[in-house]
DRENTORKOL-3810 file (N, C-alpha, C; in nm, 4 decimals):
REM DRENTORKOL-3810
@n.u->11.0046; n.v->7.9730; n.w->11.5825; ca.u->10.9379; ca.v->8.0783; ca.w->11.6568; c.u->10.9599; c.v->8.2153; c.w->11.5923
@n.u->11.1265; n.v->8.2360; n.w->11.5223; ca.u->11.1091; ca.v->8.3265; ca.w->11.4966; c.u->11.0501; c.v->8.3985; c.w->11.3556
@n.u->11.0319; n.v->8.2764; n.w->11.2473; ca.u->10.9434; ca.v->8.3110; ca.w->11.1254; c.u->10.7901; c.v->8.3256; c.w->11.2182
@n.u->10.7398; n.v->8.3014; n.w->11.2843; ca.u->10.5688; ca.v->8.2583; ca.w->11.3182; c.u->10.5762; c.v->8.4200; c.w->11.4007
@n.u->10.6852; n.v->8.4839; n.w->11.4506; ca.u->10.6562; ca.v->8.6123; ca.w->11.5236; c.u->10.6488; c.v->8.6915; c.w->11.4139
@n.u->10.7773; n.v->8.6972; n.w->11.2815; ca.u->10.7367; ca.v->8.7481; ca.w->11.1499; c.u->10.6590; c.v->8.7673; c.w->11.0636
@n.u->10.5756; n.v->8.7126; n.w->11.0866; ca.u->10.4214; ca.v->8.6333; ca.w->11.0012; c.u->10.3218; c.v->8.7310; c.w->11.0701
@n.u->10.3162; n.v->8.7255; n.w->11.1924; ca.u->10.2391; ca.v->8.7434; ca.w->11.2592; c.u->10.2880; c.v->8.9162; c.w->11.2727
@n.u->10.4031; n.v->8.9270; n.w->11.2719; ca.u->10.4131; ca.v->9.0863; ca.w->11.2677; c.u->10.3558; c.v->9.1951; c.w->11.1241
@n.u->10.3623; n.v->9.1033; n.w->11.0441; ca.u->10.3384; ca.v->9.1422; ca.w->10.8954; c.u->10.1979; c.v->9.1741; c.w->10.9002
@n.u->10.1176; n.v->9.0463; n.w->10.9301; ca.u->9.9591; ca.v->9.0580; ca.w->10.9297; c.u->9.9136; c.v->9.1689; c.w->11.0031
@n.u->9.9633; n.v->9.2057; n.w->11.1256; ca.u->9.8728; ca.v->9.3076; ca.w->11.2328; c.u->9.9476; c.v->9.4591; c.w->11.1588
@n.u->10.0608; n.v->9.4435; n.w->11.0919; ca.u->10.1344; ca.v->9.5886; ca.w->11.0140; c.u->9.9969; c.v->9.5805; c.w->10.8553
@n.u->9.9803; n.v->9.5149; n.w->10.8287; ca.u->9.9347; ca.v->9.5019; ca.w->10.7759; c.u->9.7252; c.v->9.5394; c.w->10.7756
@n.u->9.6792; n.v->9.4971; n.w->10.8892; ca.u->9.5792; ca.v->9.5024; ca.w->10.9334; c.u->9.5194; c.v->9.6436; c.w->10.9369
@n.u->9.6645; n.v->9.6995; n.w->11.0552; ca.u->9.6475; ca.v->9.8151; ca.w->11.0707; c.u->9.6808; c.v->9.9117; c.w->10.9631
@n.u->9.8090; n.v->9.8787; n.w->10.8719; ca.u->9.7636; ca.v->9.9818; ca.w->10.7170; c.u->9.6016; c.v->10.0063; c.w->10.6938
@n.u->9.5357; n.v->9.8873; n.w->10.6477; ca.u->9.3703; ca.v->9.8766; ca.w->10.6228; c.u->9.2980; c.v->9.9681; c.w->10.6506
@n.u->9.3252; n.v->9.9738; n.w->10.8213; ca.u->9.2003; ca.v->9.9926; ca.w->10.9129; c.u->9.2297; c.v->10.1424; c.w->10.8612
@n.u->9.3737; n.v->10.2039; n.w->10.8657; ca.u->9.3835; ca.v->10.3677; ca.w->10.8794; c.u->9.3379; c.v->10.4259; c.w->10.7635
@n.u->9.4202; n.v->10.3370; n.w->10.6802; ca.u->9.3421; ca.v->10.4179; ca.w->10.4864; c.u->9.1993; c.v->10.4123; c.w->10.4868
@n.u->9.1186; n.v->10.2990; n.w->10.5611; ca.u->8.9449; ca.v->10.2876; ca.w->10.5137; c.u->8.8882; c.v->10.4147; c.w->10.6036
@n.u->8.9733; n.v->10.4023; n.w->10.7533; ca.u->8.9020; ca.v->10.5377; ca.w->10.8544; c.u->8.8973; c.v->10.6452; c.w->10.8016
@n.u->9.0342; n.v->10.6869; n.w->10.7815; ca.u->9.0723; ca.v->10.7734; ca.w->10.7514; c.u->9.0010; c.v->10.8896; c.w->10.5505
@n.u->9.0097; n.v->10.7746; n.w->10.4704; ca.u->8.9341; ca.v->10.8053; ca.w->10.3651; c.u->8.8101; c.v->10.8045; c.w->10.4056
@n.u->8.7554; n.v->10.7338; n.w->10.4593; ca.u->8.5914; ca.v->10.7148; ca.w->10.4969; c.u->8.5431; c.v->10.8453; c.w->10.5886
@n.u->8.6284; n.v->10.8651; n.w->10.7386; ca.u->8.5813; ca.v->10.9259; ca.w->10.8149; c.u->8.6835; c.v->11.0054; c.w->10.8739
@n.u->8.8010; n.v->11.0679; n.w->10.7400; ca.u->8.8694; ca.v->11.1681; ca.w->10.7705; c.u->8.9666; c.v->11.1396; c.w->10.9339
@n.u->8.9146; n.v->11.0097; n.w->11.0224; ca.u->8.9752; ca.v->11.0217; ca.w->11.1376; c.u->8.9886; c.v->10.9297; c.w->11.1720
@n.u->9.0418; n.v->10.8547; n.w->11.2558; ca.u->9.0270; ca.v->10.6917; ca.w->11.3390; c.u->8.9632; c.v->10.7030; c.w->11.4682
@n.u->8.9693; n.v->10.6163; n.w->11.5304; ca.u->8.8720; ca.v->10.6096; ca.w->11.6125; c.u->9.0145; c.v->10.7024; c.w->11.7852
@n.u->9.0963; n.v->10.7052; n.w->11.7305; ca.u->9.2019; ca.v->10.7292; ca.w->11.8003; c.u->9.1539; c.v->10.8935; c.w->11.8125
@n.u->9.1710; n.v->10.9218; n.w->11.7104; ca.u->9.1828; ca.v->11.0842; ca.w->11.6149; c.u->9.0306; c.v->11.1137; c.w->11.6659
@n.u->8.9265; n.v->11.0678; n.w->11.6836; ca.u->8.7812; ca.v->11.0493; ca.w->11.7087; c.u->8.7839; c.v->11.1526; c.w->11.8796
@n.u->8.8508; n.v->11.0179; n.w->11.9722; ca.u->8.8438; ca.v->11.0300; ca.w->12.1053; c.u->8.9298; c.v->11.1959; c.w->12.1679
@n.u->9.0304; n.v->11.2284; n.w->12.0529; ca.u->9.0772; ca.v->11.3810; ca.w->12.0833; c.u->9.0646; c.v->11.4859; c.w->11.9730
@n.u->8.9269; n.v->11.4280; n.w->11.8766; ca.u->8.8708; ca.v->11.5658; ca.w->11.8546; c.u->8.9146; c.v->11.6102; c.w->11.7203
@n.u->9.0031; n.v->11.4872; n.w->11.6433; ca.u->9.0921; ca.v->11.5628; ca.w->11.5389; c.u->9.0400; c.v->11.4911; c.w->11.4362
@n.u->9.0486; n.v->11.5236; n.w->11.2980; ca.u->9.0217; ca.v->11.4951; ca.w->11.1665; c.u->9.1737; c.v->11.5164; c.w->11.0816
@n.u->9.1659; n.v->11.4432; n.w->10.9513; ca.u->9.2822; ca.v->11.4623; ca.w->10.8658; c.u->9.1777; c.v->11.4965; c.w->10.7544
@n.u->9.2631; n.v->11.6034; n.w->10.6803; ca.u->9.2303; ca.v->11.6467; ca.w->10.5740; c.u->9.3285; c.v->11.6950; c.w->10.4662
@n.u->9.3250; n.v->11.7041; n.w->10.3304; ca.u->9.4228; ca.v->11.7817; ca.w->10.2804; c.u->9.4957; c.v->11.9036; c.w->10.3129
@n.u->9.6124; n.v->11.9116; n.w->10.2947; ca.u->9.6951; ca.v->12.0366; ca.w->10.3014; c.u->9.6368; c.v->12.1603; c.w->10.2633
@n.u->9.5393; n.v->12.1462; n.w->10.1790; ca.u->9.4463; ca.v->12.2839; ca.w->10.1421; c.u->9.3062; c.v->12.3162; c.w->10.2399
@n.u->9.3026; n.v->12.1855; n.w->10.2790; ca.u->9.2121; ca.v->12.1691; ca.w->10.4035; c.u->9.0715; c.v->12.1321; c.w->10.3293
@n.u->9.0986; n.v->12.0692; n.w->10.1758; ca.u->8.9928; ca.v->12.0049; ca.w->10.1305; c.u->8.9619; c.v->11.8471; c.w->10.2347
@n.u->8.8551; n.v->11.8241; n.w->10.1751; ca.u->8.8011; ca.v->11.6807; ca.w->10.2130; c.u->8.9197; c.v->11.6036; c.w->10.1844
@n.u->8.8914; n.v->11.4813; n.w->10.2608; ca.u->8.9794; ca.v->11.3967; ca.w->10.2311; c.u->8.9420; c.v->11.2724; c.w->10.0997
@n.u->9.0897; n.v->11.2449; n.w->10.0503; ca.u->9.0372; ca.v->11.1432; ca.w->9.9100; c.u->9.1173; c.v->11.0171; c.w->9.9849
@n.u->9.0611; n.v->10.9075; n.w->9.8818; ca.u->9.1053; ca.v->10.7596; ca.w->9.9306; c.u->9.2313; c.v->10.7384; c.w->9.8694
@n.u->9.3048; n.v->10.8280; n.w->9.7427; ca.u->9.4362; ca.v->10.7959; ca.w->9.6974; c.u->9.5696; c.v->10.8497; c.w->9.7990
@n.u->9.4960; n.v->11.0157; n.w->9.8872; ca.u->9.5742; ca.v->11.0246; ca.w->9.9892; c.u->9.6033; c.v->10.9654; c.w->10.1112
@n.u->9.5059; n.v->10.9517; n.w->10.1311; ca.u->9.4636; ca.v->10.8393; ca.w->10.2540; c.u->9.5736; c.v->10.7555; c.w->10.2526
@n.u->9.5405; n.v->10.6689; n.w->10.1606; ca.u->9.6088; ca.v->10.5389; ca.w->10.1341; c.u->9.7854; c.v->10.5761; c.w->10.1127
@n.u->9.8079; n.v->10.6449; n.w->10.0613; ca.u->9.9623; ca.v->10.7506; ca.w->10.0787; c.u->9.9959; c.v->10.7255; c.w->10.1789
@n.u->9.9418; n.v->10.8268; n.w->10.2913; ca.u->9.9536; ca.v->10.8597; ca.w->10.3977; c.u->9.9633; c.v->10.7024; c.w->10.4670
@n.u->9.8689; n.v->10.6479; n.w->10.5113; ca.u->9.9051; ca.v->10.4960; ca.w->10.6013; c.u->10.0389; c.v->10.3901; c.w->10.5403
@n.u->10.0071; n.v->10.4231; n.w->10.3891; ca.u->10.1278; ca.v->10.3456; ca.w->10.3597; c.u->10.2566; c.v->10.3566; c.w->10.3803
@n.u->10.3039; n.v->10.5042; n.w->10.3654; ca.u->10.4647; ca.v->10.5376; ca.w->10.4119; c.u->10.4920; c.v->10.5296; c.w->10.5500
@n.u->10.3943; n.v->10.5115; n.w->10.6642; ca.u->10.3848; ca.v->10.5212; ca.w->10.8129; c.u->10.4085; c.v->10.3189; c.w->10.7723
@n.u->10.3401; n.v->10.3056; n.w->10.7841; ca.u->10.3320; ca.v->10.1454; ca.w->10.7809; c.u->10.4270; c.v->10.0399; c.w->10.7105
@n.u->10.4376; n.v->10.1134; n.w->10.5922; ca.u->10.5464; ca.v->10.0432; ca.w->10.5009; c.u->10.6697; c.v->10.0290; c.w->10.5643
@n.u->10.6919; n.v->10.2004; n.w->10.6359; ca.u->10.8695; ca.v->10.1626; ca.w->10.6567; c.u->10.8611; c.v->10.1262; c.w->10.7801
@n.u->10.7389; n.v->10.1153; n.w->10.8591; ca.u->10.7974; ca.v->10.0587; ca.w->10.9816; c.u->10.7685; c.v->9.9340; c.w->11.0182
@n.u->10.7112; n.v->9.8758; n.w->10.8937; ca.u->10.7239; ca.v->9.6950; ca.w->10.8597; c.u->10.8826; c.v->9.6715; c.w->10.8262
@n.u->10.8922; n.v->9.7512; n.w->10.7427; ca.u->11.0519; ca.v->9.7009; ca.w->10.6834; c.u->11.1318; c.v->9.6955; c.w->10.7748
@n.u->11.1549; n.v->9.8218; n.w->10.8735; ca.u->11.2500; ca.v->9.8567; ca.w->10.9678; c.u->11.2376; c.v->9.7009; c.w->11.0851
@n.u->11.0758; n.v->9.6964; n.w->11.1025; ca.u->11.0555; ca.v->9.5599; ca.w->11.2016; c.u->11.1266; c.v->9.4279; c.w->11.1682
@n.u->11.0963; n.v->9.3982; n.w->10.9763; ca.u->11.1339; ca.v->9.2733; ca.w->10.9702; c.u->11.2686; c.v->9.2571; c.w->10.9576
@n.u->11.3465; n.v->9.3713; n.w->10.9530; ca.u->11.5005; ca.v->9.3456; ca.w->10.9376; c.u->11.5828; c.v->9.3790; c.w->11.0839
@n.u->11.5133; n.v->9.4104; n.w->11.1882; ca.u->11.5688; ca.v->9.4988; ca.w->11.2872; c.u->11.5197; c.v->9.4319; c.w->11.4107
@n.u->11.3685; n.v->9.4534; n.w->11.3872; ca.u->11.3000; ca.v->9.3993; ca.w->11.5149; c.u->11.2564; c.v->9.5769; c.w->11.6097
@n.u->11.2746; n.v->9.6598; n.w->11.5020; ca.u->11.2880; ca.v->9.7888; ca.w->11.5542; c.u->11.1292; c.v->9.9207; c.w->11.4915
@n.u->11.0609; n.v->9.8151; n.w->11.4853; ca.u->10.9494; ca.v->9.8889; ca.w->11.4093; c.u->10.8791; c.v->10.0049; c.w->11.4915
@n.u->10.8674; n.v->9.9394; n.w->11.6257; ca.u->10.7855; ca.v->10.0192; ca.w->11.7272; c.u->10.8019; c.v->10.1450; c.w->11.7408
@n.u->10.9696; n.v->10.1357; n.w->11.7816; ca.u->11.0728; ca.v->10.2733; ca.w->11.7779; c.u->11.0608; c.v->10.3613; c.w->11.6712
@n.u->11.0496; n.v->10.2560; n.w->11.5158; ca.u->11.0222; ca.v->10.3960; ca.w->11.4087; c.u->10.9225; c.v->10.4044; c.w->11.4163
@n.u->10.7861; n.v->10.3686; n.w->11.4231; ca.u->10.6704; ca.v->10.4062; ca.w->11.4001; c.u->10.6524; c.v->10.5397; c.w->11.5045
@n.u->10.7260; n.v->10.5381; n.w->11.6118; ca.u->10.7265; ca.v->10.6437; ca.w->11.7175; c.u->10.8184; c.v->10.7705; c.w->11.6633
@n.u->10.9265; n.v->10.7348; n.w->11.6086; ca.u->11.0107; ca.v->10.8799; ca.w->11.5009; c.u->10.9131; c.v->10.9134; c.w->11.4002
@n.u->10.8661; n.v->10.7929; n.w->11.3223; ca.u->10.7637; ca.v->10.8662; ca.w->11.1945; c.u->10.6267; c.v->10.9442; c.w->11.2065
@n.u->10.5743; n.v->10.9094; n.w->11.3649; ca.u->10.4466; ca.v->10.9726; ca.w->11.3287; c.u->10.4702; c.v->11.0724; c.w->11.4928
@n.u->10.5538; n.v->11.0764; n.w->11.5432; ca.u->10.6274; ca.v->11.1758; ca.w->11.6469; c.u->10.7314; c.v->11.2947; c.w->11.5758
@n.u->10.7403; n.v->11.2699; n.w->11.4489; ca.u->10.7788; ca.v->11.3814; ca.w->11.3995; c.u->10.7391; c.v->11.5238; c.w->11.3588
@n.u->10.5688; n.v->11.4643; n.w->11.3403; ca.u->10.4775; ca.v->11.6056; ca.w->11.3422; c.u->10.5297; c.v->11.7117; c.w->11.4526
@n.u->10.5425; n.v->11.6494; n.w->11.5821; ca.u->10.5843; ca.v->11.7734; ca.w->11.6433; c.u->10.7423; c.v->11.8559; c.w->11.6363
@n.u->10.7886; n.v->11.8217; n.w->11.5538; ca.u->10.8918; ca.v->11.8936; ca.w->11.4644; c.u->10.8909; c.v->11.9880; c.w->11.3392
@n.u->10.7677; n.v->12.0163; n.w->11.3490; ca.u->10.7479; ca.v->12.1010; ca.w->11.2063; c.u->10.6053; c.v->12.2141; c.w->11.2332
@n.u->10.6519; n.v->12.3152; n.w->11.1624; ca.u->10.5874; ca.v->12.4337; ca.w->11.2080; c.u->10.4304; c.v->12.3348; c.w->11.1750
@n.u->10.4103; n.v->12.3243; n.w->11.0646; ca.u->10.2207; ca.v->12.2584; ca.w->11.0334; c.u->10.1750; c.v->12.1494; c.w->11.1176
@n.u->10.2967; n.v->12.0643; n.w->11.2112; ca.u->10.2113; ca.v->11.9526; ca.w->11.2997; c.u->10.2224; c.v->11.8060; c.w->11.1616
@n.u->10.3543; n.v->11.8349; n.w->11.0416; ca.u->10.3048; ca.v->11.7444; ca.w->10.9494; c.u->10.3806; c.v->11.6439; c.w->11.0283
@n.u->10.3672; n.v->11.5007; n.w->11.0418; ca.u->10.4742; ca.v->11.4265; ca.w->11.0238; c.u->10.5114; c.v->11.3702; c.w->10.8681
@n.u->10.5856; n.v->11.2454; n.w->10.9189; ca.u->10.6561; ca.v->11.2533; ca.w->10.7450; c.u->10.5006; c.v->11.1547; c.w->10.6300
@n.u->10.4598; n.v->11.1041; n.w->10.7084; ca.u->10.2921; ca.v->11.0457; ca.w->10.6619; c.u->10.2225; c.v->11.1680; c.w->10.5919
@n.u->10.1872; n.v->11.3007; n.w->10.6516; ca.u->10.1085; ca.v->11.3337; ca.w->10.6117; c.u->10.2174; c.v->11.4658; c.w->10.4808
@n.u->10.3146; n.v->11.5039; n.w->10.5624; ca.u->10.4087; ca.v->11.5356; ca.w->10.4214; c.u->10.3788; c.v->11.4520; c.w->10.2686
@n.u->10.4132; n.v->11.3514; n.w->10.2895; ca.u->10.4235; ca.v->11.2511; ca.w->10.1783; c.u->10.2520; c.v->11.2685; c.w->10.1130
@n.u->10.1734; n.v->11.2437; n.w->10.1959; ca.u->10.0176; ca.v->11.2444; ca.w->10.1636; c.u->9.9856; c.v->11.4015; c.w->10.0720
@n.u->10.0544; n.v->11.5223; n.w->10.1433; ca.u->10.0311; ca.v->11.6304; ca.w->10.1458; c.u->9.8573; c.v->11.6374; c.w->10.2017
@n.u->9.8735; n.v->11.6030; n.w->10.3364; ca.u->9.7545; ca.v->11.6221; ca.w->10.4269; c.u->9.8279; c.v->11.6870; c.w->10.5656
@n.u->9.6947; n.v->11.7164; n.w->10.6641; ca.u->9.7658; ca.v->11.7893; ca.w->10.7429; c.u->9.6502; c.v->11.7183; c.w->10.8583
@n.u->9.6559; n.v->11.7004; n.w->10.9786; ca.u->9.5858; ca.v->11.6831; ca.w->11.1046; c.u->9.5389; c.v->11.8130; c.w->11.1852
@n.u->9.4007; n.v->11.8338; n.w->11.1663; ca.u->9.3061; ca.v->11.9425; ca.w->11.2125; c.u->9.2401; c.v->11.9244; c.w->11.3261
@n.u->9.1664; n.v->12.0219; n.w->11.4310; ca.u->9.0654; ca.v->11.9724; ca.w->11.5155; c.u->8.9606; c.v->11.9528; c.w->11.4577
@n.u->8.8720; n.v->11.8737; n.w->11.4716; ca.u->8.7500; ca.v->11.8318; ca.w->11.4060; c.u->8.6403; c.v->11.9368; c.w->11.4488
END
């Protein structure tokens, strides 16, 4: 049971990396980011590119796969890593630091 919950945690960490780099490069926003109005864009407040994009979802996703498959504690970081924006004068969390993007109103 507990490899088949692992498996299965990987794929949907996984899924959801996908979905955010394609939204997000594609349409600057998710469908989340959509419903309150906000867009991601570069730190200069250019358009968004698919190499940042993909930055950005990966360091959110990456470590809070890792943290899941060794811990069982992913949820919790995914809530420090992208709840950290509201710790910093720009609204960055550590995703869009790393990206060097920033979250705008649309």
């Amino acid at each position: 049971d507990t490899e088949k919950f692992r498996v299965g945690a990987m794929v949907a960490f996984v899924a959801l990396f996908i979905y955010e780099a394609v939204m997000v490069a594609r349409f600057e926003r998710t469908v989340g980011k959509m419903v309150f109005g906000t867009k991601v864009v570069m730190a200069d407040e250019s358009p968004m590119r698919w190499a940042p994009a993909i930055r950005r979802s990966a360091i959110g996703w990456v470590i809070t796969l890792a943290v899941h498959m060794i811990t069982g504690l992913g949820p919790m970081v995914a809530v420090f890593i992208y709840g950290s924006a509201m710790m910093t004068p720009n609204k960055q969390g550590l995703p869009d630091r790393y990206a060097q993007t920033v979250v705008v109103n649309a």
